[in-house]
N, C-alpha and C positions, 0 to 999 in steps of 0.2 A: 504494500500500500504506500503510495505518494502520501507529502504533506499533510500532516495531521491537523484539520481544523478544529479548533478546541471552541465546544459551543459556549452561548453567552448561559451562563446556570443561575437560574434565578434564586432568588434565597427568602422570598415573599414564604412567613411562616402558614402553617397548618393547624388549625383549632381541630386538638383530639382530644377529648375528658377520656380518661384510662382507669378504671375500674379494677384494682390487682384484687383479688379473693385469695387469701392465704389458705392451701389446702394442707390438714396436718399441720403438725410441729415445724414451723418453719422459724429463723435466724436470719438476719441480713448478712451475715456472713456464711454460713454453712446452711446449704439447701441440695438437698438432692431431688427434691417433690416436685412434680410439675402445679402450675399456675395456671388461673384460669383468666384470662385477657379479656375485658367485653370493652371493643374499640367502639367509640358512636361519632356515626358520620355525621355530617351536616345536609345530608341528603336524604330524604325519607327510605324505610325498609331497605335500609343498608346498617344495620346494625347484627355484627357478628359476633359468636362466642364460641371461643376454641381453645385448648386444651395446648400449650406449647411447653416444649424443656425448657430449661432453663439455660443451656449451650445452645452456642450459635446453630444457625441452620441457613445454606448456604443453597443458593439458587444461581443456575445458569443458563443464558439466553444467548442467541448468536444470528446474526443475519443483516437484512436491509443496512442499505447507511444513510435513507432514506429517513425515518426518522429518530435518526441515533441522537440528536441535540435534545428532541425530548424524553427520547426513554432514559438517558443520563440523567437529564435533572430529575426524570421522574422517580428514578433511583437515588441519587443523591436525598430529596426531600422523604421517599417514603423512611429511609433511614434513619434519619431524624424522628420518627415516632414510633421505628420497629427497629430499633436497633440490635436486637438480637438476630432480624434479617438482611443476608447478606446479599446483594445480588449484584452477578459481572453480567456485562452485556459485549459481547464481541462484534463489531460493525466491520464485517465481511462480505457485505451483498448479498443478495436477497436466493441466488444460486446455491450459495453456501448455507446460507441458514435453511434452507430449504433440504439441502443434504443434510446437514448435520440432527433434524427435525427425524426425516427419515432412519437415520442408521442412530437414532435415538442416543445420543453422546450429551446431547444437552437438554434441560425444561423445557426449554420455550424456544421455540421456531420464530422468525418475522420475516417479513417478503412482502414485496410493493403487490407482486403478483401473485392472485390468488393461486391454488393450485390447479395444475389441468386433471385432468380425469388419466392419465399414466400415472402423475402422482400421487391423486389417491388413492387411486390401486396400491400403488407402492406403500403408502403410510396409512391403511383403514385408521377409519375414526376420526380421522384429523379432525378439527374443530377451526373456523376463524372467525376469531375473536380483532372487526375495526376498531384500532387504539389509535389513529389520528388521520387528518383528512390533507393534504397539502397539495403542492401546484409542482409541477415540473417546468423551467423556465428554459426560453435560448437565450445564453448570454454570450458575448462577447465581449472581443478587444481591439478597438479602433480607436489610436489615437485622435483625440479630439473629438469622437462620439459618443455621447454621453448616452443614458439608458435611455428608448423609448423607438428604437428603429422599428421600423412597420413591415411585417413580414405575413405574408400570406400561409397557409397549408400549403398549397402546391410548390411555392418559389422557394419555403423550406425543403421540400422535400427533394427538388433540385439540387439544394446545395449537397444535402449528404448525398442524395446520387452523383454527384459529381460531374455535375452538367450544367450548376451553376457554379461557375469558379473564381469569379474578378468581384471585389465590391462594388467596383460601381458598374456592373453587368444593367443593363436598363431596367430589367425585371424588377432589380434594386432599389435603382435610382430614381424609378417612378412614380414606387410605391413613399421616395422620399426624396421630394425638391426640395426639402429646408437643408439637407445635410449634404456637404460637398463629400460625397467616396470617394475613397482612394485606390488609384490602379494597381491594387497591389492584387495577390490571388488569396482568396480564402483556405487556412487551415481549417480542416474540420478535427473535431476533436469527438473521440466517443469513449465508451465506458470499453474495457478491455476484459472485464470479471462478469459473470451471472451476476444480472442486476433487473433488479425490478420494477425500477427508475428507467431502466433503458425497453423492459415489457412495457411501458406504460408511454415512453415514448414513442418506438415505432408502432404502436398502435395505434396514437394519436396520426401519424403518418399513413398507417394503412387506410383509416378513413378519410382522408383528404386526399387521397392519391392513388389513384387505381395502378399507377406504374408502380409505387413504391412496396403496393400490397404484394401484384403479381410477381416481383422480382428479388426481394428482398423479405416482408409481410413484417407480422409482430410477433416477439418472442424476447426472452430476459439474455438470450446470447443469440447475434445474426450473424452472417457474413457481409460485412459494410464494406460498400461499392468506395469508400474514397474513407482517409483519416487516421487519424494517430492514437492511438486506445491508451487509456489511464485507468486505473484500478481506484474503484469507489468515487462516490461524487465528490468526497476531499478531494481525492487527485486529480479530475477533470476540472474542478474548480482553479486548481493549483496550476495546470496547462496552462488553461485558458488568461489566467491572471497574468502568471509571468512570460505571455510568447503573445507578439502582437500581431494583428490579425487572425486567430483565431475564433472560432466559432466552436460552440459545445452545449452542452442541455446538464444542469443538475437541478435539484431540489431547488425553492426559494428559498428556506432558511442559508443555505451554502452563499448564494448569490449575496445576500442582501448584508452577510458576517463578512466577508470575502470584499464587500465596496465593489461589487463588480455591475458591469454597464449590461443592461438587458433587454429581450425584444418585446415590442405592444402585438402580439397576433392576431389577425383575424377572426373573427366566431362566427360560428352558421347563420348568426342576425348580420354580417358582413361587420361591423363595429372590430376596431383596435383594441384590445382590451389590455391592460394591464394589471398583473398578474398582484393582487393582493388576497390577504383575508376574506374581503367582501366579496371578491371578484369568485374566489375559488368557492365560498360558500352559498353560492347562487348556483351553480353545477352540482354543487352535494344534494340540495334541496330539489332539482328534481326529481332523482331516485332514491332518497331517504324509505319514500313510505312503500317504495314494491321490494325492499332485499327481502333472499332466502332465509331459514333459520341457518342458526351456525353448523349444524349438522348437515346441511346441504351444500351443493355447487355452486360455486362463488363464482367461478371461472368465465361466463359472461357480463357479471356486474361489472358496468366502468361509467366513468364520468366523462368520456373524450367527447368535445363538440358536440357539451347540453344543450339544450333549449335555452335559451331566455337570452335579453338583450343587453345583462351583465354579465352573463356567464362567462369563466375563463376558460379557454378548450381543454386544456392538457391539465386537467386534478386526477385526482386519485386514496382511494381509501392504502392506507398500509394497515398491513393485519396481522397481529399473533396469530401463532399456529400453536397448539395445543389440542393432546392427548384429549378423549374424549374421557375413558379408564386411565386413568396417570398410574395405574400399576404395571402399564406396560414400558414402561423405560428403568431400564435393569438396576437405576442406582437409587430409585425411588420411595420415600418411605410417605409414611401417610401424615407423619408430622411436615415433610417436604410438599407433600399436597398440599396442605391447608394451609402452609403460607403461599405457596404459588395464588391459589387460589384469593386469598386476601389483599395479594397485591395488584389482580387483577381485578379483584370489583372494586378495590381504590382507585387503578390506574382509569377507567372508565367512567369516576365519580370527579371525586377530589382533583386527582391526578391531572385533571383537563384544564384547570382554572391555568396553568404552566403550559399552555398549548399558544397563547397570542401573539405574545412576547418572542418566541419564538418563531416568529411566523406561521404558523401551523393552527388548523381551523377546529376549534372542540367541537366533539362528536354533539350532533344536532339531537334533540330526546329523542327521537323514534330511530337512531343509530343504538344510542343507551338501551332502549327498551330490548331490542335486537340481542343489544351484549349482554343485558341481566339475565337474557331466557337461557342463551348459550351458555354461560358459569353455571347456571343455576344445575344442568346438564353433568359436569364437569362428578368424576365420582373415583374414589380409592377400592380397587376390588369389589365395587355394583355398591357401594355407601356414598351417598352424596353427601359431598364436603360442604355446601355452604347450604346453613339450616335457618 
C-alpha cells in the first residue's frame, strides 16, 4: 500500500450511563467473576445486557479502504466506552476483505461491493450489514485548475478508454470555456488491488457507456484499457496528488483530506452536480425504502445515476459482511459474538453521528431499520445474541 492517509478522528464525546451489577464476591482489585454491563443508548430499543469477562476480548475486521476514516474513528470512540473491547481494522480493499470474510481469518468482512452470487456460494450465510453511504469522486491535477471541471458519463468514460487523451481535447474544452486546458496528455490513474470503490466505479461507467460496459463492464478488479494502478484509495489519492496531470476516482472523504481538485459530473436530470453530503444523500433516498433483508442478495442494489435533480451519480452503500451463525469462524467464542454484535448495533446507532464530518452520509432510518432486523438475525450456535 502507497501513502498512508491518516483520517481526521473526531473526538466529539458519547453519552453512555453504565450500569456494573456486581455478581458474587467481587474486589476492585481481585475479580475473576464475570459482570453484567447494561449499556443504554440514546436511541430507542437499543438497550443491551450481556454477560462479558473481565479480560480483554479482541475483535478483527479487514477490507474496503473505502470507509476506513470512519470505521477508525468509529473504533477509536467505541473504545472509549468498551474499553475492555478491542478492535483492528485492516484497510486492504474491498477484494481482500472479501477473501479474508470467506477463508474466515477474520470477524468482520467490509467491501464497497456487495457480494455476487459465486461469493455466496463460497461464504453461505453471509449477512450485509450498510454501515455508511459515500460518493466516489474524479479528481484530478491541473495546475491552475481548481475543483469543479464538468465532465460528462461518456467523455469520462473516454478518458479511461483511452480515446480521450489531451486536456484540452474539445470534448473537454467545451464542456469548459471558463478554464484554459493544457496540451498536455492525461495520466489516468486507477486502483491496482480488489476494490470496491473501483466495483462501484466502473459500474457507474457501465451505465453511461455502452462501449465501456461491452468492452471492459463492472467489476472490483478489470482489465483497464489505459493507466497506472495504485493500491487503495490512499495510494491513488497519493498519484494523483503528487504527479500533475493526472486523473483518478477515490472516495470523497480521501479527496476532500488530501486538498485535492475535483470533477462537477453530469446526472441523468443533465445538471453538474457536485459531489457533497447532500448531493450523495439524494441518491440514497431513492432506494432507501425497496432494499433486501440482510439475508438476501444485495448484489443488484446500487445508487449509480439516481433519479432526482440533486442526485450525485456515482454513491454507494459500503457494507459489513458478517456470519449469519458466528460459530462458524474457527476462533470464535460466544463472549466474541456478543461484543461483535454490540459494536454493531452501536456502529448503526451512535456510531453514525461521526459519519458528516467525515464526509460520509449517516444511514437514512429505513437503512437502520434494514440493519436492526439483520443483527437482530445474527446468532452463537442457533442462540441469538442480541435480546
Amino acid at each position: 500500500m502507497m501513502a498512508m492517509v491518516t483520517p481526521k478522528m473526531l473526538v466529539a464525546g458519547v453519552v453512555v450511563a453504565i450500569l456494573v451489577v456486581a455478581v458474587g464476591y467481587v474486589t476492585l482489585t481481585q475479580s475473576t467473576q464475570p459482570t453484567t454491563t447494561t449499556v443504554i443508548s440514546t436511541h430507542p430499543n437499543t438497550t443491551t445486557s450481556t454477560t462479558t469477562l473481565t479480560k480483554k476480548i479482541s475483535l478483527s475486521g479487514a477490507g474496503a479502504t473505502f470507509p476506513y476514516p470512519l470505521i477508525s474513528t468509529m473504533v477509536v470512540e467505541y473504545n472509549k466506552i468498551r474499553p475492555e473491547v478491542q478492535i483492528s481494522y485492516q484497510s486492504i480493499g474491498s477484494g481482500g476483505g472479501i477473501r479474508q470474510h470467506t477463508e474466515k481469518t477474520v470477524d468482520f468482512g467490509a467491501s464497497d461491493a456487495p457480494l455476487n452470487e459465486r461469493q455466496r456460494e463460497a461464504a453461505p450465510n453471509t449477512l450485509h450489514i450498510p454501515i455508511t453511504i459515500g460518493s466516489v469522486v474524479v479528481t484530478y491535477n491541473i495546475p491552475g485548475i481548481p475543483k469543479g471541471l464538468k465532465l460528462t458519463g461518456e467523455v469520462l468514460a473516454d478518458i479511461f478508454l483511452g480515446k480521450i487523451t489531451k486536456w484540452n481535447d474539445p470534448a473537454i474544452q467545451s464542456l469548459n470555456p471558463d478554464f484554459n486546458l493544457p496540451n498536455k496528455d492525461i495520466l489516468v490513474v486507477h486502483r491496482s488491488d480488489g476494490s470496491g470503490t473501483t466495483f462501484v466505479f466502473t459500474g457507474y461507467l457501465s451505465v453511461v457507456s455502452e462501449e465501456w460496459k461491452t468492452k471492459v463492464g463492472q467489476g472490483t478488479a478489470v482489465q483497464w484499457p489505459t493507466g497506472l494502478g495504485a493500491a487503495g484509495n490512499e495510494g491513488v489519492a497519493a498519484v494523483v496528488r503528487g504527479t500533475e496531470y493526472t486523473i483518478g476516482y477515490v472516495e470523497l472523504a480521501y479527496a476532500l483530506q488530501n486538498k485535492m481538485s475535483y470533477a462537477y459530473l453530469q446526472n441523468r436530470e443533465g445538471r453538474f452536480i457536485e459531489p457533497t453530503l447532500q448531493t450523495t444523500a439524494a441518491a440514497a433516498a431513492a432506494v432507501a425504502p425497496s432494499l433486501p433483508r440482510g439475508d438476501e442478495s444485495w448484489f443488484h442494489v446500487n445508487l449509480l445515476n439516481a433519479p432526482g435533480a440533486e442526485s450525485y451519480p456515482i454513491a454507494s452503500f459500503s457494507y459489513l459482511l458478517v456470519y449469519k451463525d458466528l460459530s462458524a469462524l474457527p476462533t470464535m467464542t460466544k463472549e466474541k459474538a456478543q461484543a461483535l454484535v454490540e459494536f454493531l448495533w452501536w456502529a448503526i446507532h451512535d456510531g453514525q453521528k461521526y459519519a458528516p464530518a467525515l464526509e460520509y452520509v449517516p444511514l437514512p432510518p429505513e437503512v437502520v431499520a434494514v440493519n436492526e432486523a439483520t443483527i437482530k438475525m445474527i446468532t452463537f450456535k442457533g442462540e441469538p445474541l442480541l435480546k
